[in-house]
LUMZASE-933597 format. One record per residue: residue number from 1; residue in three letters; y, x, z of N, C-alpha, C, CB in turn. Coordinates in steps of 0.2 Angstrom, whole numbers, plus 2048, in hexadecimal, padded with zeros to 3 digits. Each point is the difference from the previous one (the first is absolute). Glycine has a CB too. Example, Ala and Ser with C-alpha at 12.3 -4.5 7.8 and 13.67 -1.06 7.14 Angstrom:
! LUMZASE-933597
+-----+------+------+------+------+-------+-------+-------+------+------+------+-------+-------+-------+
! pos ! code ! n.yy ! n.xx ! n.zz ! ca.yy ! ca.xx ! ca.zz ! c.yy ! c.xx ! c.zz ! cb.yy ! cb.xx ! cb.zz !
+-----+------+------+------+------+-------+-------+-------+------+------+------+-------+-------+-------+
!   1 !  ALA !  7E4 !  842 !  827 !   806 !   7FC !   800 !  806 !  804 !  800 !   7FA !   7F7 !   806 !
!   2 !  SER !  80B !  807 !  7F6 !   806 !   804 !   801 !  805 !  7FC !  803 !   7FD !   806 !   7F6 !
+-----+------+------+------+------+-------+-------+-------+------+------+------+-------+-------+-------+
//
This chain:
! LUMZASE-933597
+-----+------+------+------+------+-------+-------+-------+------+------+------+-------+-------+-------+
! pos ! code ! n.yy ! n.xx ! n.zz ! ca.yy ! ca.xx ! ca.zz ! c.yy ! c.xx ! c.zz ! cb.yy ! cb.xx ! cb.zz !
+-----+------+------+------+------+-------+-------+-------+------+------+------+-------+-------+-------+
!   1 !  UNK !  7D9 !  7BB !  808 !   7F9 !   802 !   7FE !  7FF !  800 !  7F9 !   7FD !   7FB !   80B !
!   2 !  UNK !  807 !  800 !  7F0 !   7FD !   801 !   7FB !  803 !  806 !  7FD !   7FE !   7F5 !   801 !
!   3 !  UNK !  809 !  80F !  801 !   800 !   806 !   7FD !  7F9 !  805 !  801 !   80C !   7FD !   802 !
!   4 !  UNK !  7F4 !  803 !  804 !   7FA !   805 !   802 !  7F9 !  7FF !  7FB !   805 !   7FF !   80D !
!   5 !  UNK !  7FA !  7FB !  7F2 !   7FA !   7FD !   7FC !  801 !  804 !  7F7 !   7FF !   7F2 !   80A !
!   6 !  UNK !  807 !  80B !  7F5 !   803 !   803 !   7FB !  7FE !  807 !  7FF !   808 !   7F9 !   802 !
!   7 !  UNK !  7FB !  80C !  802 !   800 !   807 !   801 !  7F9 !  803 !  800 !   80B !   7FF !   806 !
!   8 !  UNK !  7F1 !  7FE !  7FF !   7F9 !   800 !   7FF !  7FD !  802 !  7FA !   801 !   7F9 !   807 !
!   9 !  UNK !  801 !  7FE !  7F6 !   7FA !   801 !   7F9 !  803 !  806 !  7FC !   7FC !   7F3 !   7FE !
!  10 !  UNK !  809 !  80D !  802 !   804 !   808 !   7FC !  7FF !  807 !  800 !   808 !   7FA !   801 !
!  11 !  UNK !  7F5 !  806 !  805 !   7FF !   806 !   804 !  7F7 !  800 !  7FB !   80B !   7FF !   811 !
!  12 !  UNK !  7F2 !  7FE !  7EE !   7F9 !   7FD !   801 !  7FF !  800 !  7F7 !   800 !   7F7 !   80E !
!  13 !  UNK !  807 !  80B !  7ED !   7FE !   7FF !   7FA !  7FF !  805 !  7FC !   804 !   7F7 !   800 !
!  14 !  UNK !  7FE !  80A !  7FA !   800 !   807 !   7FC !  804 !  805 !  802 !   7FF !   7FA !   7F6 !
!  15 !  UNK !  806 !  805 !  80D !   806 !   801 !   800 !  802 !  804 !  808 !   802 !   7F5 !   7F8 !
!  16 !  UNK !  7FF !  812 !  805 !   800 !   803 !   807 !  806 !  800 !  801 !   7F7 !   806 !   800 !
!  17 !  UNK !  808 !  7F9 !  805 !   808 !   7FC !   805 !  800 !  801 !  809 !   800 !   7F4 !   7F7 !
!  18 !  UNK !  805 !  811 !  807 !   800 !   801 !   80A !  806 !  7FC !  804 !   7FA !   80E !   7FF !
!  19 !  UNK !  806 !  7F2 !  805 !   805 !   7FC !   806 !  803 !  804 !  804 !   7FA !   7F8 !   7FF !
!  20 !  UNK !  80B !  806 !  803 !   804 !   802 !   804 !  801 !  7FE !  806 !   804 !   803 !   7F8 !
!  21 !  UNK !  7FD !  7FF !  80E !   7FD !   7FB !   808 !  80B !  7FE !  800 !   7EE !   80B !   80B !
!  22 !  UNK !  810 !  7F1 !  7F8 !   809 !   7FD !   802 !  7FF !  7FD !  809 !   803 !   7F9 !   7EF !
!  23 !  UNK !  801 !  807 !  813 !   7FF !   7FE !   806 !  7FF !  7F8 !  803 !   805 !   80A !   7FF !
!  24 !  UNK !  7FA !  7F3 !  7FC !   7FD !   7F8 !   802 !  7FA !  802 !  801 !   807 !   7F8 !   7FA !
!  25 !  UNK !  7F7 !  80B !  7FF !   7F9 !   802 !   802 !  7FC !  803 !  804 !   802 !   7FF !   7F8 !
!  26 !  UNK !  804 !  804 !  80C !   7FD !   807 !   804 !  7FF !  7FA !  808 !   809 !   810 !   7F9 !
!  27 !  UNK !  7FC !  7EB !  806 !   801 !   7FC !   804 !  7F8 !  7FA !  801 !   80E !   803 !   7FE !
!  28 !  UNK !  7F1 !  7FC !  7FC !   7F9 !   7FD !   801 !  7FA !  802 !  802 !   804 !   7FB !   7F8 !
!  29 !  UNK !  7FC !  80C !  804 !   7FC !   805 !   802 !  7FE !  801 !  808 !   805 !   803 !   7F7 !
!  30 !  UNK !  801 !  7FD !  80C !   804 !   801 !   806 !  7FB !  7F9 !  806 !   80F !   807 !   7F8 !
!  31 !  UNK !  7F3 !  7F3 !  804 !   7FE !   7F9 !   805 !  7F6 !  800 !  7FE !   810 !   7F7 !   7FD !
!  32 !  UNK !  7EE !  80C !  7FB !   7F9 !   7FF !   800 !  7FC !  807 !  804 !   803 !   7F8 !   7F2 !
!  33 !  UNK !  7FF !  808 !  811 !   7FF !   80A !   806 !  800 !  7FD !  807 !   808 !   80B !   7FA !
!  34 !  UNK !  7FF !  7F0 !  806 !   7FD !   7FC !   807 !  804 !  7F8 !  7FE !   7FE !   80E !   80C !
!  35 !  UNK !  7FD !  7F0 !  7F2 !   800 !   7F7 !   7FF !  801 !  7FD !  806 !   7F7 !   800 !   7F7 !
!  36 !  UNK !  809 !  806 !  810 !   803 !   7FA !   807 !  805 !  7FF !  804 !   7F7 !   801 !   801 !
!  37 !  UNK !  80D !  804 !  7F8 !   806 !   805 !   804 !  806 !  7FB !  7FE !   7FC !   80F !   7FE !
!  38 !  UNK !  806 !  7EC !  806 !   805 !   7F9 !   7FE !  808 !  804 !  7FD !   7F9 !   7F6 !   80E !
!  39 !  UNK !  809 !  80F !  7F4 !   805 !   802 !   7FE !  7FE !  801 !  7F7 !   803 !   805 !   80E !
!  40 !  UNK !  7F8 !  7FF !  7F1 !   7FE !   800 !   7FA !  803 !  7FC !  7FB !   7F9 !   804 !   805 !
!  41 !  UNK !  7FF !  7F6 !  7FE !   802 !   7F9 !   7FD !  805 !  7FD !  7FE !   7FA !   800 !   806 !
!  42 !  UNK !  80D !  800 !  800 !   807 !   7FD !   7FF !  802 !  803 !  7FC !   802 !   7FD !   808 !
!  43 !  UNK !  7FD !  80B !  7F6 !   807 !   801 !   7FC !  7FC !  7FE !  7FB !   809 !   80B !   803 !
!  44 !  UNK !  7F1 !  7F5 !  7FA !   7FC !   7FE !   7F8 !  804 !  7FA !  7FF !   7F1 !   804 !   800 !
!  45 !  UNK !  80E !  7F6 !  806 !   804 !   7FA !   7FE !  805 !  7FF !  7FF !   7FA !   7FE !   802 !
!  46 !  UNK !  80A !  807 !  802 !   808 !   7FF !   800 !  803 !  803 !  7F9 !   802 !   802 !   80D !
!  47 !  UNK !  7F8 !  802 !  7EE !   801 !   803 !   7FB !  7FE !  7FB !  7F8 !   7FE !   80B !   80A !
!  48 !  UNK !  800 !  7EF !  7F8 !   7FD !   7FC !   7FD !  7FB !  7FE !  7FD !   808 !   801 !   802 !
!  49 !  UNK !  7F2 !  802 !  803 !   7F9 !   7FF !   801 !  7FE !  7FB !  803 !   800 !   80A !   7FF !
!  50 !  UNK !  7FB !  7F2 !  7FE !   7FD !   7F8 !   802 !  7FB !  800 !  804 !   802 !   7FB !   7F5 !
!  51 !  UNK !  7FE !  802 !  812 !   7F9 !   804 !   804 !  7FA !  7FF !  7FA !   803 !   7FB !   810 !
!  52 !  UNK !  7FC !  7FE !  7ED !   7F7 !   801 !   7FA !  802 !  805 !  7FE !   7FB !   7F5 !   7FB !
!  53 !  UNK !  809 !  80F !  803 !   801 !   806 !   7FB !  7FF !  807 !  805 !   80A !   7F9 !   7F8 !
!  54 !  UNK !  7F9 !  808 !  80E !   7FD !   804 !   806 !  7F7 !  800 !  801 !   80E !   7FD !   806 !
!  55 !  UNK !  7EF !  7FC !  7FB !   7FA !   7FE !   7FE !  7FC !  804 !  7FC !   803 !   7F6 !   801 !
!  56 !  UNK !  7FE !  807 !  7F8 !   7FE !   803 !   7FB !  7FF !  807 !  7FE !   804 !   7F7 !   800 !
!  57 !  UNK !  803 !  80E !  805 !   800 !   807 !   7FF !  7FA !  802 !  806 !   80E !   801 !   7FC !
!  58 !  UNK !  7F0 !  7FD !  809 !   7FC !   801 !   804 !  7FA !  7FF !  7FE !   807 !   7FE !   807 !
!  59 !  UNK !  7F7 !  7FC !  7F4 !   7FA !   801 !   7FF !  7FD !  800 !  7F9 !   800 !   7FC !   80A !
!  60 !  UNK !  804 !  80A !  7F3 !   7FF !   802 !   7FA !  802 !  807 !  802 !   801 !   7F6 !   7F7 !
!  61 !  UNK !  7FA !  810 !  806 !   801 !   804 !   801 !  801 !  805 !  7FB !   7FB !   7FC !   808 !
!  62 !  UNK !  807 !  7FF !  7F3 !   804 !   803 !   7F8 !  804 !  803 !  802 !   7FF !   7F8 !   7F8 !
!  63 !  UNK !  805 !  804 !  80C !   808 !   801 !   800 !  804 !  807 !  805 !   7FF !   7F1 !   7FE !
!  64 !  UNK !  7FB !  80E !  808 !   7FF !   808 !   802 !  801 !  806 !  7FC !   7F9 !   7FB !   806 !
!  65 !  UNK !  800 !  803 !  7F6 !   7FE !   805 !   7FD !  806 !  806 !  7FD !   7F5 !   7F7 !   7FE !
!  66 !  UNK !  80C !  800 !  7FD !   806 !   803 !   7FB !  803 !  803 !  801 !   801 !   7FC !   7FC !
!  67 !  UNK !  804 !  803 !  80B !   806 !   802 !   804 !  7FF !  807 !  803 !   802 !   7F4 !   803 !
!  68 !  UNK !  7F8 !  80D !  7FF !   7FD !   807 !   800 !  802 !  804 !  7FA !   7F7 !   7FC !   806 !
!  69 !  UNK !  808 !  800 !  7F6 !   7FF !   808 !   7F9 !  806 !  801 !  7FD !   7F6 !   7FE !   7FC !
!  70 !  UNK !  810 !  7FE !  809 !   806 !   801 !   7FD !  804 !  806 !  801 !   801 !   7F5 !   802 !
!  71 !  UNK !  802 !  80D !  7FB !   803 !   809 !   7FF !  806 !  800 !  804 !   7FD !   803 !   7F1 !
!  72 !  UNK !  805 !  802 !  815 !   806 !   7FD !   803 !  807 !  805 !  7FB !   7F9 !   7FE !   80F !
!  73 !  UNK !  803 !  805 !  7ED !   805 !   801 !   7FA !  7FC !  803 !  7FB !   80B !   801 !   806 !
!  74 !  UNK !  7F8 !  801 !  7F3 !   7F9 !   802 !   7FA !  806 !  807 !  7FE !   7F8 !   7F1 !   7F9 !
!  75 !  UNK !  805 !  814 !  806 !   804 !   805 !   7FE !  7FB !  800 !  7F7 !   806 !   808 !   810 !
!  76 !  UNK !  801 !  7FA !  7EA !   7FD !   7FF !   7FA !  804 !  808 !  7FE !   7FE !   7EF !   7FD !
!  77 !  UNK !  802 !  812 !  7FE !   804 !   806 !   7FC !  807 !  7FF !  802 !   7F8 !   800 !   7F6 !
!  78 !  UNK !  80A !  7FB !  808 !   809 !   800 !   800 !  802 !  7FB !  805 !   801 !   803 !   7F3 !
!  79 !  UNK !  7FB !  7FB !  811 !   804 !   7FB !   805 !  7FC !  800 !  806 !   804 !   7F9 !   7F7 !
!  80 !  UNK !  7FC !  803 !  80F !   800 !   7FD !   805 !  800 !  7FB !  803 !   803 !   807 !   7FF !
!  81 !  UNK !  7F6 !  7F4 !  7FE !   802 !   7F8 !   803 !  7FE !  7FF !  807 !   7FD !   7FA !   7F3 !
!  82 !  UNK !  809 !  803 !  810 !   7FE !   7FC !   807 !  801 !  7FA !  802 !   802 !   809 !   802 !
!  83 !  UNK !  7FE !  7F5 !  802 !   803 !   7F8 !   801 !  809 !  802 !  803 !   7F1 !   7F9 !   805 !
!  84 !  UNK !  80D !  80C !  800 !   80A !   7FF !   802 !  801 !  806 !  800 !   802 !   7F8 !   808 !
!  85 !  UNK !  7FC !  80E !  7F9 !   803 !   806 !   7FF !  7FE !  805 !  805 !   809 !   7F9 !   7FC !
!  86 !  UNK !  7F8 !  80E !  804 !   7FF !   806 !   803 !  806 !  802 !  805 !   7F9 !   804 !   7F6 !
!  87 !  UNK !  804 !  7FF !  812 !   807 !   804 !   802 !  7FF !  807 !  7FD !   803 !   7FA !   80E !
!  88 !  UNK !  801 !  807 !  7ED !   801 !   809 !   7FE !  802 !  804 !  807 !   806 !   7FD !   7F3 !
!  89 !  UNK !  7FC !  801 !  810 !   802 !   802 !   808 !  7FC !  804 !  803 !   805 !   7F5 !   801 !
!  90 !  UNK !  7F5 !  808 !  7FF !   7FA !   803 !   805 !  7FD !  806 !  7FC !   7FC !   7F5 !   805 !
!  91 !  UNK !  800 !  80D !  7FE !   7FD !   806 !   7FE !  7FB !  7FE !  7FA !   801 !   807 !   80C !
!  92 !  UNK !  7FA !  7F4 !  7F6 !   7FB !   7FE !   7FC !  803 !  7F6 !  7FF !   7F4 !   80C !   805 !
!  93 !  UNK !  810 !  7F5 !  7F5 !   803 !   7F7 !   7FE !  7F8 !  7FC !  7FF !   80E !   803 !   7F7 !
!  94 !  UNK !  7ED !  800 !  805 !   7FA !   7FE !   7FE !  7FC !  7FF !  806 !   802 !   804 !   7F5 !
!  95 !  UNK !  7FD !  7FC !  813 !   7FC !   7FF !   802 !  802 !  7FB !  806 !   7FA !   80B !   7FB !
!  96 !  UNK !  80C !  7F0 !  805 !   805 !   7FC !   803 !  7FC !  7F9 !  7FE !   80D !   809 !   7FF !
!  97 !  UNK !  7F0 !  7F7 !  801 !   7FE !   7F6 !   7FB !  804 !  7FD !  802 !   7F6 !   7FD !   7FF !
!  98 !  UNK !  80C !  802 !  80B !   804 !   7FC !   7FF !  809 !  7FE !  7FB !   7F6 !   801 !   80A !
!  99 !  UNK !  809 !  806 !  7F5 !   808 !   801 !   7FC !  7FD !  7FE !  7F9 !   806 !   80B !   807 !
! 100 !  UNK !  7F6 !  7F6 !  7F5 !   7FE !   7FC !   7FA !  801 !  7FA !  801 !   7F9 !   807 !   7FE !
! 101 !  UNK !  804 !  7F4 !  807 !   800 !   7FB !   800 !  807 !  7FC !  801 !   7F4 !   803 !   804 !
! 102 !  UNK !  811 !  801 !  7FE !   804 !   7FD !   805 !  807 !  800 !  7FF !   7F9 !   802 !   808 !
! 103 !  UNK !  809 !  806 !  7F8 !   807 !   803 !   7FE !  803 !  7FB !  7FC !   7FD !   80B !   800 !
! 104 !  UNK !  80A !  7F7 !  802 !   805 !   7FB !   7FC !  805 !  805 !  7FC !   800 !   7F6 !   808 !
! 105 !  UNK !  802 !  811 !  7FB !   804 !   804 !   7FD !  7FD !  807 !  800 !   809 !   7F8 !   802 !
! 106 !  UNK !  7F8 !  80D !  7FB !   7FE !   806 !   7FE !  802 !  803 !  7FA !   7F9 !   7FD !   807 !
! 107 !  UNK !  809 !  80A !  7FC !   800 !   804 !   7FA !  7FD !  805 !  7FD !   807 !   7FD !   804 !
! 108 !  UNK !  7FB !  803 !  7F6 !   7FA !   804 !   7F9 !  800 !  807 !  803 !   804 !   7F9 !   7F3 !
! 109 !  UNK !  7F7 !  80A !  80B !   7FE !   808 !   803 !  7FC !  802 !  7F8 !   7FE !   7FF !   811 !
! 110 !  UNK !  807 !  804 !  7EC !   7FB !   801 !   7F9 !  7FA !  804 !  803 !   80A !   802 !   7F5 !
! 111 !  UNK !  7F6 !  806 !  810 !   7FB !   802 !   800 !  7F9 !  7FC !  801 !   808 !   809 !   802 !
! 112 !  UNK !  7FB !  7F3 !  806 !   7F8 !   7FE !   803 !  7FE !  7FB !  7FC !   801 !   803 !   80B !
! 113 !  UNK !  802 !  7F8 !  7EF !   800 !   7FB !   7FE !  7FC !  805 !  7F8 !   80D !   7F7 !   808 !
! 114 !  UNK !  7F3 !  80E !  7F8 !   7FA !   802 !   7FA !  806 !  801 !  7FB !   7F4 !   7F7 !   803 !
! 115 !  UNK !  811 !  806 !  7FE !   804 !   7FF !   7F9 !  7FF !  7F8 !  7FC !   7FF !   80E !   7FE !
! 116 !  UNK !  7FE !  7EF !  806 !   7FD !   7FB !   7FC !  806 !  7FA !  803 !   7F1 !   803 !   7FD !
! 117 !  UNK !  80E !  7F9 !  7FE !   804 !   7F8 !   801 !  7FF !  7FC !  807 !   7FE !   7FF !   7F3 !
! 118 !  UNK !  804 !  801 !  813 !   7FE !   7F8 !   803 !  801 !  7FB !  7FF !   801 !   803 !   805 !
! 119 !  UNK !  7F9 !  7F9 !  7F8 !   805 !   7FA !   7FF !  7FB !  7FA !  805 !   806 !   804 !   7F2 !
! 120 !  UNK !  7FF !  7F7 !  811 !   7FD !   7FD !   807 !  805 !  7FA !  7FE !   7FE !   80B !   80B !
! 121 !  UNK !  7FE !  7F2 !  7FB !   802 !   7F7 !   801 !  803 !  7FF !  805 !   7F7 !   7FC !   7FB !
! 122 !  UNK !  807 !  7FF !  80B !   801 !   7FF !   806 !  805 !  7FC !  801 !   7FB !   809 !   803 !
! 123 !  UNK !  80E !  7FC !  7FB !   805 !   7FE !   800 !  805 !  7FD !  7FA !   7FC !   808 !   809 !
! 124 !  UNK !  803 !  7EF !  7F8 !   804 !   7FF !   7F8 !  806 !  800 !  7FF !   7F9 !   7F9 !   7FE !
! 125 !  UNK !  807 !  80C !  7FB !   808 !   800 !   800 !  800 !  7FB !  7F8 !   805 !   80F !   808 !
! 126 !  UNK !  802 !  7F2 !  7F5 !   801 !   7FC !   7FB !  7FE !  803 !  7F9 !   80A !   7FC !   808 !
! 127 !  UNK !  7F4 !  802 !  7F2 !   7FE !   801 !   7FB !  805 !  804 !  7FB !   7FA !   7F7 !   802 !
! 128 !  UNK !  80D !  809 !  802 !   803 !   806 !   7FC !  801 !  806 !  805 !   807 !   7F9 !   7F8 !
! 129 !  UNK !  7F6 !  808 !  80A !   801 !   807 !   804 !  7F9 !  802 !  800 !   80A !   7FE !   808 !
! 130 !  UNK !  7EF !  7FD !  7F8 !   7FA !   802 !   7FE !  801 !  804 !  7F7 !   7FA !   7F4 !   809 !
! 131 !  UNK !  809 !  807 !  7F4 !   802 !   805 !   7F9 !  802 !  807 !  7FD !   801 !   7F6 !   801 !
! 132 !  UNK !  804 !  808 !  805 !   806 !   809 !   801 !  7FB !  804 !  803 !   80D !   7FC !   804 !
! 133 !  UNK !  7F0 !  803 !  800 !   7FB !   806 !   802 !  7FC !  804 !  7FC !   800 !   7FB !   808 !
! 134 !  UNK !  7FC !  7FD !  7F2 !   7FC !   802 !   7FD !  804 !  804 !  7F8 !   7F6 !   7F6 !   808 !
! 135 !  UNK !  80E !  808 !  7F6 !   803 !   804 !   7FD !  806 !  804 !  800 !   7F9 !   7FB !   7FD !
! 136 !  UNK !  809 !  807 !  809 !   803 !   807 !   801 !  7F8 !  806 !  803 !   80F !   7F9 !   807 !
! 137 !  UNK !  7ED !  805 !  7F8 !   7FB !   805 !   803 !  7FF !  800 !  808 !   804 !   806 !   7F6 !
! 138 !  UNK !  7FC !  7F7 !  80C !   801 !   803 !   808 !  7FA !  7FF !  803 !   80C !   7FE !   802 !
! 139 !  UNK !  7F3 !  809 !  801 !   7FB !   800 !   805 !  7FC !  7FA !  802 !   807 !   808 !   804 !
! 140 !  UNK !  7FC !  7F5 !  7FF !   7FF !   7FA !   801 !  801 !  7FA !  7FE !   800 !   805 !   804 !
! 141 !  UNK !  7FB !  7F7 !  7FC !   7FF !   7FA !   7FC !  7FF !  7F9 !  805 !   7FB !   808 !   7F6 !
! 142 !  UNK !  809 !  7F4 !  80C !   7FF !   7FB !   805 !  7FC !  7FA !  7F9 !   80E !   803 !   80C !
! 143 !  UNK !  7ED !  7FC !  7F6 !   7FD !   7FA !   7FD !  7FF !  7F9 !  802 !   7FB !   809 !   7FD !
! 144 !  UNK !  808 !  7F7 !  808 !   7FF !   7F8 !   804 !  805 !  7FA !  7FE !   7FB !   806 !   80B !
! 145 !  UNK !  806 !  7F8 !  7F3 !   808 !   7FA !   7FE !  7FE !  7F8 !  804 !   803 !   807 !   7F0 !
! 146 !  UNK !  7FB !  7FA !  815 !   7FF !   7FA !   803 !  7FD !  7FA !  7FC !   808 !   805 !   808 !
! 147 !  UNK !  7F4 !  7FA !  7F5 !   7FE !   7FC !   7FD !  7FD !  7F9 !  802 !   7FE !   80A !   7FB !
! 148 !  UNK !  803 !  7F6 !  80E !   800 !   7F9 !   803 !  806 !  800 !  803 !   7F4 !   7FF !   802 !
! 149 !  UNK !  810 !  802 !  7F8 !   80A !   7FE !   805 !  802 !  7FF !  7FB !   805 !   807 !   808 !
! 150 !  UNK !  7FA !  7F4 !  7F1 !   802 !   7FF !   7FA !  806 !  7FE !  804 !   7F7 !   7FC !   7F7 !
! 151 !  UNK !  80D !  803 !  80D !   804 !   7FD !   803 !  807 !  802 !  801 !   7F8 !   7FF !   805 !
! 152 !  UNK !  806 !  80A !  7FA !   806 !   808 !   801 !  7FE !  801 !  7F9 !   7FF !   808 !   80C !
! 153 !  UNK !  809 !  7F7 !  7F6 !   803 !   804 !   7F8 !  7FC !  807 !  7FD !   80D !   7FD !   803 !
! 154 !  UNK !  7F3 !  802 !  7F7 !   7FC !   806 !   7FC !  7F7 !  801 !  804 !   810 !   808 !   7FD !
! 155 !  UNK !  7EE !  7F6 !  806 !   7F9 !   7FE !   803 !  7FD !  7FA !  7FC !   804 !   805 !   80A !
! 156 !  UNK !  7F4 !  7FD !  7FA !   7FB !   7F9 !   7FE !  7FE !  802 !  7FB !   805 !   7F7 !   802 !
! 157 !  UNK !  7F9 !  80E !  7FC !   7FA !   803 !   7F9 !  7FC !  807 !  804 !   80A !   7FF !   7F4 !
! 158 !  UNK !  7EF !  7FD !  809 !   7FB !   806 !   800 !  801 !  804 !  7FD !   7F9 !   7FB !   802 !
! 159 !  UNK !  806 !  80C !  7FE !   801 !   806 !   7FE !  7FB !  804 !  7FE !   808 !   7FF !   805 !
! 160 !  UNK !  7F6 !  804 !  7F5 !   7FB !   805 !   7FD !  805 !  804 !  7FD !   7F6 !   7F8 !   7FD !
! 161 !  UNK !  807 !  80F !  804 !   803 !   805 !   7FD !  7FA !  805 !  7FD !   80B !   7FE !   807 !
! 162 !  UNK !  7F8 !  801 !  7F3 !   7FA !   806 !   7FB !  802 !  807 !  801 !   7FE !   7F8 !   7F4 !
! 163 !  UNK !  7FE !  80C !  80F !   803 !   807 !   801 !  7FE !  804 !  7FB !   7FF !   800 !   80C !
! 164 !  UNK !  7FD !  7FC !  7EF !   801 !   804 !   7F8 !  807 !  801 !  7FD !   7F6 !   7FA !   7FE !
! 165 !  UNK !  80B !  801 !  801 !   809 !   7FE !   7FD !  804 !  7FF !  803 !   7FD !   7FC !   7F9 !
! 166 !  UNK !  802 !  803 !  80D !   806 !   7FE !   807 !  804 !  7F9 !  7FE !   801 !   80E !   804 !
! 167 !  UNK !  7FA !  7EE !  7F9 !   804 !   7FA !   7FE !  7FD !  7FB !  806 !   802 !   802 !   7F2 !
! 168 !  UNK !  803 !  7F8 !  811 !   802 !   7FD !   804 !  7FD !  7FA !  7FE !   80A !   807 !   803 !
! 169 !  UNK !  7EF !  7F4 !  7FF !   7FE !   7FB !   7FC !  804 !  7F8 !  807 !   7F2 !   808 !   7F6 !
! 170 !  UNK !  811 !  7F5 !  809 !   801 !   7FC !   805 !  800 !  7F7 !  801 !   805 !   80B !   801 !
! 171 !  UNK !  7F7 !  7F3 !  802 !   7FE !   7F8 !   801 !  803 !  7FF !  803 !   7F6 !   7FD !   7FF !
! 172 !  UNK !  80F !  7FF !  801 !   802 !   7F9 !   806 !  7FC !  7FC !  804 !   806 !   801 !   7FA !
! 173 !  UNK !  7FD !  7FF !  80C !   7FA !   7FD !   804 !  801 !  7F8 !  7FE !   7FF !   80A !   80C !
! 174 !  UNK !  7FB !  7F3 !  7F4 !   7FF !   7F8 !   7FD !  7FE !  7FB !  807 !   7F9 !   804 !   7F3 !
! 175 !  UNK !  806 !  800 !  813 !   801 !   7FC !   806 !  7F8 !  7FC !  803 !   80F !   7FD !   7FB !
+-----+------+------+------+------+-------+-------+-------+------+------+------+-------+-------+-------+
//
């Protein structure tokens, strides 16, 4: 929760900031649509959601809201942000959400892809192959380095990437 609260006031300052929908969220989303649906429920807590925290999402209607206004991806000039990725496969990769939300592997399609960059999360890989991507150029840009696995080698850092400079800013997770 307290990220969300976080994100909130951020969303709420000078600072125009848009979001990207990922699928936990799409999962909460999912339990605050039907709060009686026990299947729901269990994956939120098998996911490590506190029932007062499931509470809380029910009777605040911030947290809806927000989750609503999330982008299931942001197309910009030169890139493509999603949470997991596109099937280039299908006829239309952009009207699939649940492939945004979910995918684990796929391949680049300069045309339908605009020519722009993907760059996506979902799936963590290690901080030198997040690196090599970003500078050999490629298509794609995996951004997720598991930042709750300080555990795995070359993992355990949050990731920001400036698509000005394409520089790589990274925190280690503090636990």
């Amino acid at each position: 929760m307290g990220v969300l609260d976080y994100l909130i006031d951020l969303k709420s300052s000078k600072y125009q900031i848009f979001f990207v929908r990922g699928n936990h969220d799409q999962l909460l989303l999912d339990f605050l649509e039907q709060p009686h649906d026990e299947s729901k429920k269990q994956v939120l807590l098998q996911n490590g959601l506190l029932p007062k925290e499931l509470q809380a999402f029910l009777s605040d209607s911030r947290y809806r809201d927000f989750l609503l206004s999330t982008h299931h991806f942001i197309r910009t000039e030169g890139f493509l942000l999603v949470h997991a990725g596109f099937d280039f496969e299908k006829e239309n990769a952009f009207s699939t959400t649940e492939d945004m939300l979910t995918i684990r592997k796929f391949s680049y399609n300069r045309e339908k892809a605009g020519n722009r960059t993907v760059v996506h999360g979902h799936v963590p890989l290690s901080l030198s192959v997040i690196h090599k991507n970003i500078e050999e150029g490629k298509p794609i840009i995996p951004l997720d380095n598991g930042c709750v696995y300080p555990e795995r080698s070359g993992q355990g850092n949050l990731l920001a990437l400036d698509l000005d400079t394409m520089n790589l800013v990274n925190t280690p997770y503090e636990g």
